[in-house]
Backbone bond lengths (Angstrom), bond angles and torsions (degrees), N, CA, C in turn:
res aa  C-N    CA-C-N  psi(-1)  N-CA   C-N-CA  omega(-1)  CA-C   N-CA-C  phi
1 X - - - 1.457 - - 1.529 110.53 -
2 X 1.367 111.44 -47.80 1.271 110.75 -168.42 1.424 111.99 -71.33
3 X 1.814 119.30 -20.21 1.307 129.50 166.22 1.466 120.76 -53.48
4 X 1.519 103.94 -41.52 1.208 105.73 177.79 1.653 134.61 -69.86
5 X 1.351 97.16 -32.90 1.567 103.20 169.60 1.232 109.10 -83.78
6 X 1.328 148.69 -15.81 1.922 141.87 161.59 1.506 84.98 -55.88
7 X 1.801 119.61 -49.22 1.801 93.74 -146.74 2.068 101.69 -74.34
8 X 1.093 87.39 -31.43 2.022 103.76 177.22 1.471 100.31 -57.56
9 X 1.383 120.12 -49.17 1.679 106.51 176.70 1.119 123.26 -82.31
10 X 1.771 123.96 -30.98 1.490 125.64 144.71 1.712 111.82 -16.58
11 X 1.587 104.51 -84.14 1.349 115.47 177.58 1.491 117.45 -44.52
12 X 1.303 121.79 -39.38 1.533 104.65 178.56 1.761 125.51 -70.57
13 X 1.358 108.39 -36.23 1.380 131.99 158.74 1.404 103.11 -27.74
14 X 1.371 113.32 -61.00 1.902 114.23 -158.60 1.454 101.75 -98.21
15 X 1.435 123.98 -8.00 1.416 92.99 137.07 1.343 142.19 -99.50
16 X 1.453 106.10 -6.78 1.280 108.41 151.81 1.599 127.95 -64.20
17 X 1.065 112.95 -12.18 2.113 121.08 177.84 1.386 93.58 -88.45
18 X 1.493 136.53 -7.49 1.353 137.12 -154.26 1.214 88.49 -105.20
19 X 1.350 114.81 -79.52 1.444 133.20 -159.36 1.588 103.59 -67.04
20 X 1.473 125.18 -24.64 1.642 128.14 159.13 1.900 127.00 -24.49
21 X 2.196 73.06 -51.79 1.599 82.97 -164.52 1.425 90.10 -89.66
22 X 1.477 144.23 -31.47 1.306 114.69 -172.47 1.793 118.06 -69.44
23 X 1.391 113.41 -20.54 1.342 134.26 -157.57 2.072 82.22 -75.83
24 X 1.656 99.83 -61.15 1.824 110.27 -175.23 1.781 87.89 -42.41
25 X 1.336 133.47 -78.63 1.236 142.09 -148.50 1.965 99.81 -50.38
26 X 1.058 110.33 -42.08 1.454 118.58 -174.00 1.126 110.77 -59.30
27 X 1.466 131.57 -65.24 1.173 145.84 162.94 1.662 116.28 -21.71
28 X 1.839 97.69 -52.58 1.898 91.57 -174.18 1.310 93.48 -83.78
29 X 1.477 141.20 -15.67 1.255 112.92 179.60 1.772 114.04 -82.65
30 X 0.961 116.44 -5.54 1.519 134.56 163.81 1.302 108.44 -52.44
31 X 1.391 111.91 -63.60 1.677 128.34 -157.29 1.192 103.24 -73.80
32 X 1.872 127.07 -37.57 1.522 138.57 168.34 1.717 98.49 -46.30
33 X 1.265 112.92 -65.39 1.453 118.35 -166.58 1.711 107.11 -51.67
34 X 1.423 96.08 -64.55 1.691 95.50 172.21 1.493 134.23 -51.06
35 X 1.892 97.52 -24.15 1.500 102.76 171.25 1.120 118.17 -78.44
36 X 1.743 128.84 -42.22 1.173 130.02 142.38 1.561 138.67 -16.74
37 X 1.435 107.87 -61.62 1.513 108.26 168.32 1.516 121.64 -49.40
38 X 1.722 104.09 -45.45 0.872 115.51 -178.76 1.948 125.31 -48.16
39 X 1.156 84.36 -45.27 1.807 116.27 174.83 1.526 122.83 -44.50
40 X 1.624 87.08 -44.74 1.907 117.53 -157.37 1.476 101.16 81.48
41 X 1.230 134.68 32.23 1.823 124.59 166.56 1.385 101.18 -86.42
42 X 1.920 119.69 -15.85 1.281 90.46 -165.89 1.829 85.05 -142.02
43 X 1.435 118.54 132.76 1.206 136.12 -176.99 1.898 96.29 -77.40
44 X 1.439 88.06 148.51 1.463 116.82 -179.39 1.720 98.03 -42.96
45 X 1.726 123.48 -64.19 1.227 132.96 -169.79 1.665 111.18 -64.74
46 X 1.437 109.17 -23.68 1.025 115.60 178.04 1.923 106.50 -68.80
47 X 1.448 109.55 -59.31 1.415 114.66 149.91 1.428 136.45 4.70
48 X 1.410 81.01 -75.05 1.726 116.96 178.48 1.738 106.22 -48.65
49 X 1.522 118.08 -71.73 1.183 125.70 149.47 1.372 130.76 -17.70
50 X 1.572 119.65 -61.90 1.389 113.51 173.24 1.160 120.37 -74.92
51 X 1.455 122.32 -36.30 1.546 107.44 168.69 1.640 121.87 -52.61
52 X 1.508 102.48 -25.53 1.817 95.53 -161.07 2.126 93.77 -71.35
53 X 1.509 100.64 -22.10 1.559 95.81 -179.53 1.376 109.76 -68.10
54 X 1.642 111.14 -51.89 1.820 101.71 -179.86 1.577 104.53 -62.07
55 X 0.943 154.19 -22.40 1.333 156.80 -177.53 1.644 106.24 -64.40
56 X 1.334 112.97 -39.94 1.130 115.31 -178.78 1.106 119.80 -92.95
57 X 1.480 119.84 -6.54 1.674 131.39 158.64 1.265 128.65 -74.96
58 X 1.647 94.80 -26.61 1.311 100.20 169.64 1.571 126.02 -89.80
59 X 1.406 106.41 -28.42 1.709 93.44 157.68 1.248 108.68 -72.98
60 X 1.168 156.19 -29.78 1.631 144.88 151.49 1.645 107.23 -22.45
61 X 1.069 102.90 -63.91 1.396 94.14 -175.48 1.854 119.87 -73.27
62 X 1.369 111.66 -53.35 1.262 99.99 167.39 1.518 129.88 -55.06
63 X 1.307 136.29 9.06 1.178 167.89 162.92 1.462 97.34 -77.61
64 X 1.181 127.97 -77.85 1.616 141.65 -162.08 1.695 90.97 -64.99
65 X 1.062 130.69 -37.81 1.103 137.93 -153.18 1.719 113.92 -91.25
66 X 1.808 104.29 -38.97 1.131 113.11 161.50 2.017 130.10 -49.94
67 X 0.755 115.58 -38.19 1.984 117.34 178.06 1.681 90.63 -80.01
68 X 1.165 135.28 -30.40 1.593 138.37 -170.40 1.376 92.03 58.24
69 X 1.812 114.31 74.02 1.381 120.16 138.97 1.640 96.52 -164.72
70 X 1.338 108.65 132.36 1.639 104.36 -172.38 1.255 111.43 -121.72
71 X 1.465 106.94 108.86 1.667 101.19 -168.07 1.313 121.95 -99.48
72 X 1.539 115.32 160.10 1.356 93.19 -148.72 1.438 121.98 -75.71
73 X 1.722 131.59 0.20 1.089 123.42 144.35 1.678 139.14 -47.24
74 X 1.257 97.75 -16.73 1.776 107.67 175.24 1.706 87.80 -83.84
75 X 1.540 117.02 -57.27 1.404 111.40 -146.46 2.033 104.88 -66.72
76 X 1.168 119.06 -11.54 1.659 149.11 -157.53 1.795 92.12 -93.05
77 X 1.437 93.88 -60.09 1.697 98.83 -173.69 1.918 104.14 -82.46
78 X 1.364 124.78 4.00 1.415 120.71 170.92 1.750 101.28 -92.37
79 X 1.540 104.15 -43.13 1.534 108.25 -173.81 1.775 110.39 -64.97
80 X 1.109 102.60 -37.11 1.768 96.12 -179.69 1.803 94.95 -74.90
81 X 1.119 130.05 -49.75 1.922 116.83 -175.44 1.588 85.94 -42.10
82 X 1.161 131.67 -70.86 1.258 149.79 -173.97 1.961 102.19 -18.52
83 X 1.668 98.80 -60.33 1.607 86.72 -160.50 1.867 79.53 -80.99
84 X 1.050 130.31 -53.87 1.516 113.64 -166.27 1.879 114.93 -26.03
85 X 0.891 107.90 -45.18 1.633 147.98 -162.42 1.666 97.91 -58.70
86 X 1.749 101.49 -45.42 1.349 124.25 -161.99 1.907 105.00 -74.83
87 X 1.858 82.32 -49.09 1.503 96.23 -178.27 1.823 123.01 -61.20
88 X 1.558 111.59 -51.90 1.064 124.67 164.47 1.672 118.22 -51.78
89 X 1.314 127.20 -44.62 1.369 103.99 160.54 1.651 129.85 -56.07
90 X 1.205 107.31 -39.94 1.631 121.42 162.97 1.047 107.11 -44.98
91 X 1.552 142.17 -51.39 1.236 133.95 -163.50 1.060 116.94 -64.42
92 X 1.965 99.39 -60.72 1.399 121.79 160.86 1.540 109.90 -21.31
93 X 1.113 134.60 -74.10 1.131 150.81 -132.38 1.488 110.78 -79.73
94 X 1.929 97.85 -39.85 1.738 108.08 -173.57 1.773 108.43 -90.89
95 X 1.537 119.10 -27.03 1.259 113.68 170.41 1.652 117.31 -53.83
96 X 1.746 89.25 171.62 1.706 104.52 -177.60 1.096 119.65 -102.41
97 X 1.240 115.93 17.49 1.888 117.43 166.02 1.411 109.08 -10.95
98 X 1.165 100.58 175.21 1.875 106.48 164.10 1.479 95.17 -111.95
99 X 0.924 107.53 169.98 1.391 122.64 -169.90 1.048 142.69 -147.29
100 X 1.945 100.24 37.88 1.032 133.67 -166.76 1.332 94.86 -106.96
């Protein structure tokens, strides 16, 4: 018995060290966007756009998160939304929109 709850709290631990770093990664791509707006690199609609992507990372994850076991094909298919996510603010960020 007592084996079983180390290996159940083992397991909850590493997806919590998992879901840490995607949760850390979310956050700075947040602060890019907000620093951006802030800037004028990135238009309000442009905004609009990147949130609907973290929005959709985040039901990815609360999804993975729901059965409480996250395997690493969920955690694989959160990290690529993740770099897409990464790229599209970059784009956002380096185009010549107006920025009015």
């Amino acid at each position: 018995m007592k084996k079983q709850i180390l290996v159940i709290g083992l397991m909850l631990t590493m997806c919590q060290i998992g879901f840490g770093q995607i949760n850390k990664r979310q956050q700075k791509q947040d602060k890019r966007v907000e620093q951006g707006v802030k800037s004028g690199e990135i238009t309000k609609k442009e905004k609009a756009q990147i949130e609907m992507k973290q929005a959709k990372i985040q039901h990815m994850e609360n999804q993975a998160r729901a059965d409480g076991k996250v395997t690493k094909k969920e955690k694989a298919a959160i990290t690529k939304e993740q770099n897409e996510a990464n790229r599209q603010i970059n784009r956002k960020k380096t185009n010549r929109k107006d920025r009015n």
